[in-house]
C-alpha positions as YAML, in Angstrom:
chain: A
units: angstrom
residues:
- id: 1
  name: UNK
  ca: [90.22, 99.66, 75.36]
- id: 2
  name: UNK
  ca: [90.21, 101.41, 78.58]
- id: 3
  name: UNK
  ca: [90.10, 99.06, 81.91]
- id: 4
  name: UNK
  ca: [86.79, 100.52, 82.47]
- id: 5
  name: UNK
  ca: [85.35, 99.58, 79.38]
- id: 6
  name: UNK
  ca: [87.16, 95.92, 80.01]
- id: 7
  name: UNK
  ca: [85.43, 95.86, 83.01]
- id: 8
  name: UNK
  ca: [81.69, 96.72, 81.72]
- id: 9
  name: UNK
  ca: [82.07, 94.24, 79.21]
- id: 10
  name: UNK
  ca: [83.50, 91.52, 81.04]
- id: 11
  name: UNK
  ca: [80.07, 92.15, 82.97]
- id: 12
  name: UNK
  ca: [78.19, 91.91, 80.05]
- id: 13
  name: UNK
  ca: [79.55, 88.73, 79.02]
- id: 14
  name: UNK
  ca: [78.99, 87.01, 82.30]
- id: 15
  name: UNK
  ca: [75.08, 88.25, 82.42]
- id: 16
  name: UNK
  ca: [74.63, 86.50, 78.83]
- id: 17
  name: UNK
  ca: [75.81, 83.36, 80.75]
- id: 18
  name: UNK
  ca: [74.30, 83.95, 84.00]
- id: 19
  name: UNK
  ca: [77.74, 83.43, 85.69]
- id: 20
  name: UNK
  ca: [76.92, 84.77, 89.25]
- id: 21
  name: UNK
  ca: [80.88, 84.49, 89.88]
- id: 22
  name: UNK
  ca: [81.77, 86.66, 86.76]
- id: 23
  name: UNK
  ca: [79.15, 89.01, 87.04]
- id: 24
  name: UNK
  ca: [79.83, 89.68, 90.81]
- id: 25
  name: UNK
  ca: [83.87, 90.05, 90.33]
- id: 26
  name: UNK
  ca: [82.97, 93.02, 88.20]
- id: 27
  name: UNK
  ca: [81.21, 94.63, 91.59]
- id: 28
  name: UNK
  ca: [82.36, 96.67, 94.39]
- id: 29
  name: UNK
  ca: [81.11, 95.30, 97.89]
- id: 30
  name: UNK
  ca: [79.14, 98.15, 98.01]
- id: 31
  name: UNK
  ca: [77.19, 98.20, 94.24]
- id: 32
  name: UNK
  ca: [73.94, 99.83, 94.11]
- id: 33
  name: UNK
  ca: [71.82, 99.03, 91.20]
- id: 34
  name: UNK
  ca: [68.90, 100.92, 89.86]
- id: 35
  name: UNK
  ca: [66.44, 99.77, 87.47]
- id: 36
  name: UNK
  ca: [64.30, 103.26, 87.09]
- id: 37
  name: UNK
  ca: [60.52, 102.47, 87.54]
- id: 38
  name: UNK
  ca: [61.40, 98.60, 88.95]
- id: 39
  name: UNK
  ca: [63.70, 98.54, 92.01]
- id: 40
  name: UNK
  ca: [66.44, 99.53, 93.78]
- id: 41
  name: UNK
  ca: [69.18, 97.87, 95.82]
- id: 42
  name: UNK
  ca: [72.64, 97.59, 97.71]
- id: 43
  name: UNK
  ca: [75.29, 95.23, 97.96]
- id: 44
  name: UNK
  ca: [76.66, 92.55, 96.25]
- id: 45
  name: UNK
  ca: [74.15, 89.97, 98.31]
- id: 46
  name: UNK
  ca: [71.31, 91.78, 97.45]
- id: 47
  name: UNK
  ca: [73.08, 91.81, 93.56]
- id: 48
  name: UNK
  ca: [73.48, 88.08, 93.70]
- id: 49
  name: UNK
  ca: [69.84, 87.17, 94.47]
- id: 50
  name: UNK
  ca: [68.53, 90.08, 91.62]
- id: 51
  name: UNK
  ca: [70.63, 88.57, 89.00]
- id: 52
  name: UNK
  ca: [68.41, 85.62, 87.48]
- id: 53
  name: UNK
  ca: [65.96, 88.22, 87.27]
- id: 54
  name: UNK
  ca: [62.20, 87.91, 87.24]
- id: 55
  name: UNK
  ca: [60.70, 84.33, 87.68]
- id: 56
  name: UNK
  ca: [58.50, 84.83, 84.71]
- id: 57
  name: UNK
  ca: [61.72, 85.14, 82.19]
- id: 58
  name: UNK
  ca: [64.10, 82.48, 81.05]
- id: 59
  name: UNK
  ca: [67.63, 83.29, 82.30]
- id: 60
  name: UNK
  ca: [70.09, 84.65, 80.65]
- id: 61
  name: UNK
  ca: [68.93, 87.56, 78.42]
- id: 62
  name: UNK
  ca: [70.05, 88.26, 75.14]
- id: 63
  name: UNK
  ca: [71.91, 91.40, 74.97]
- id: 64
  name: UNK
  ca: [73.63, 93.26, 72.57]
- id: 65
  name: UNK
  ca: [75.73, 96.56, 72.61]
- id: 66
  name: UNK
  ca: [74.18, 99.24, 70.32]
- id: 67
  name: UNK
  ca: [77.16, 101.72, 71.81]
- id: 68
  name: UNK
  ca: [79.65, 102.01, 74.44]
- id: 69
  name: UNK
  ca: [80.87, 105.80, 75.56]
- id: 70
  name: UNK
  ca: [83.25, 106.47, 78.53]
- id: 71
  name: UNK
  ca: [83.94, 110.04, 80.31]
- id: 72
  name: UNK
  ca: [86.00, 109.58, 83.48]
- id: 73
  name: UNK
  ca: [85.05, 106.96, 85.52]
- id: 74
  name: UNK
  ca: [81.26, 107.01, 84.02]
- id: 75
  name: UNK
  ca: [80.44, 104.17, 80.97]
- id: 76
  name: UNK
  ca: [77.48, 104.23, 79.25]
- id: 77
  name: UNK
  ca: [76.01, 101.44, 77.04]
- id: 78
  name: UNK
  ca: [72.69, 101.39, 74.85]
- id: 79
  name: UNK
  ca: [71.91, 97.78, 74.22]
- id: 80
  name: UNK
  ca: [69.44, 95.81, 73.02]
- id: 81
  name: UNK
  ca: [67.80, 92.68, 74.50]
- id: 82
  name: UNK
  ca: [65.14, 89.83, 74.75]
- id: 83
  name: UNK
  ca: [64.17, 88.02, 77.45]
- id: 84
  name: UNK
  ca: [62.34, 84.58, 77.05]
- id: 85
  name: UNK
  ca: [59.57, 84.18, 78.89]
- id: 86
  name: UNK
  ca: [59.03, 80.55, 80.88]
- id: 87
  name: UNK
  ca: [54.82, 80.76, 79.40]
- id: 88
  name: UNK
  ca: [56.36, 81.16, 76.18]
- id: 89
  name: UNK
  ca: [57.02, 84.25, 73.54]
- id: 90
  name: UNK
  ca: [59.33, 86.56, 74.50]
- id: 91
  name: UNK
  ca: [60.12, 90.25, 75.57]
- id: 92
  name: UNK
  ca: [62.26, 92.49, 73.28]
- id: 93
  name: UNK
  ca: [63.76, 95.89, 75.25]
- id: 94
  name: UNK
  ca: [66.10, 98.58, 74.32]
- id: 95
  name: UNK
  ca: [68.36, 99.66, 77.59]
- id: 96
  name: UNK
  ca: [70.37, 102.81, 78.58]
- id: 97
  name: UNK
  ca: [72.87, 101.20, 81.05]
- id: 98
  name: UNK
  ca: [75.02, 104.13, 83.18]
- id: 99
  name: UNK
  ca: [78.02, 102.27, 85.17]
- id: 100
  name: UNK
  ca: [79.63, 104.14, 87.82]
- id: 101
  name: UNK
  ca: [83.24, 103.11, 88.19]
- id: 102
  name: UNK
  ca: [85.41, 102.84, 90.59]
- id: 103
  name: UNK
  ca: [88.87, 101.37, 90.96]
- id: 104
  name: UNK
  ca: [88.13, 99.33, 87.73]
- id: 105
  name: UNK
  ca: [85.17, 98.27, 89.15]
- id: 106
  name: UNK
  ca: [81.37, 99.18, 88.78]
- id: 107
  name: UNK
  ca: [80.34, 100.91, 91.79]
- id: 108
  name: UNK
  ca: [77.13, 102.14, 90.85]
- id: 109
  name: UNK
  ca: [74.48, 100.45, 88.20]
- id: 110
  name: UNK
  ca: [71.74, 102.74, 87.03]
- id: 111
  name: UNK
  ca: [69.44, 101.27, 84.13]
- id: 112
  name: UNK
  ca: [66.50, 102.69, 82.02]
- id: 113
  name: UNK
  ca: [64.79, 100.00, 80.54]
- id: 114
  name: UNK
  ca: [62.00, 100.08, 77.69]
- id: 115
  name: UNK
  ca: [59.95, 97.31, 76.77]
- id: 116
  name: UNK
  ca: [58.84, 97.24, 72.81]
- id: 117
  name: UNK
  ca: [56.23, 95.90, 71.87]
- id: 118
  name: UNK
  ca: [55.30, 96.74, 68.06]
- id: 119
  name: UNK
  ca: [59.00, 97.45, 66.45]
- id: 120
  name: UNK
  ca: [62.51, 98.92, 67.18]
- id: 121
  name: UNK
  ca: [61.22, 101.93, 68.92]
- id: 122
  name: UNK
  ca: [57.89, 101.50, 70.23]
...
C-alpha cells in the first residue's frame, strides 16, 4: 500500500470515529475541502469546525470504500455511506472522494456527493 493510500485511509478511519485529532493529522495546514453543490473552505480551523457535519445528522457517518485508485499524488475513493439523522431515519449517499496529496498528506479534498433515496443508484 502506497503512503498515500495509508494516508486516505487512516482519514477514513478517523471520520467513522469522529476523531478530530486523527482526521486533522491527515491535513496539510493549508487543506481546502470541496463538497460540490454544498460548500467550500480553507484551513485546517475551518476543517475542524466542518467535521461533525450538519446539525441535523448523527455524527459519525457510516462509510464504506466501494474502490480506492491512485495516479501520482491524486487518490480517488467511491464509497458508500449513511448518515443518521437526530429526527430519526436516516440518509443513504454514494460519494466520489478526489484527495490531493501532498508530502503524504491530503492537501486538497474535493467531494461529489449523491443522496439516494429509492435504491443503490437513484
Amino acid at each position: 500500500m502506497s503512503r498515500n493510500i495509508d494516508t486516505v485511509n487512516t482519514y477514513l478511519d478517523g471520520f467513522r470515529k469522529n476523531d478530530h485529532k486523527q482526521i486533522l493529522s491527515c491535513l496539510t495546514d493549508d487543506i481546502e475541502w470541496t463538497v460540490f453543490g454544498a460548500f467550500h473552505l480553507t484551513g485546517k480551523e475551518a476543517y475542524d469546525k466542518a467535521i461533525d457535519g450538519a446539525p441535523e445528522f448523527i455524527d459519525p457517518p457510516e462509510l464504506e470504500v466501494v474502490r480506492m485508485v491512485e495516479q501520482g499524488d491524486v487518490v480517488m475513493a467511491e464509497l458508500t455511506g449513511t448518515a443518521k439523522r437526530v429526527a430519526g431515519g436516516e440518509m443513504r449517499m454514494t460519494m466520489a472522494e478526489l484527495f490531493v496529496m501532498r508530502d503524504g498528506k491530503i492537501a486538497e479534498r474535493r467531494a461529489w456527493v449523491i443522496v439516494l433515496k429509492e435504491n443503490d443508484y437513484r
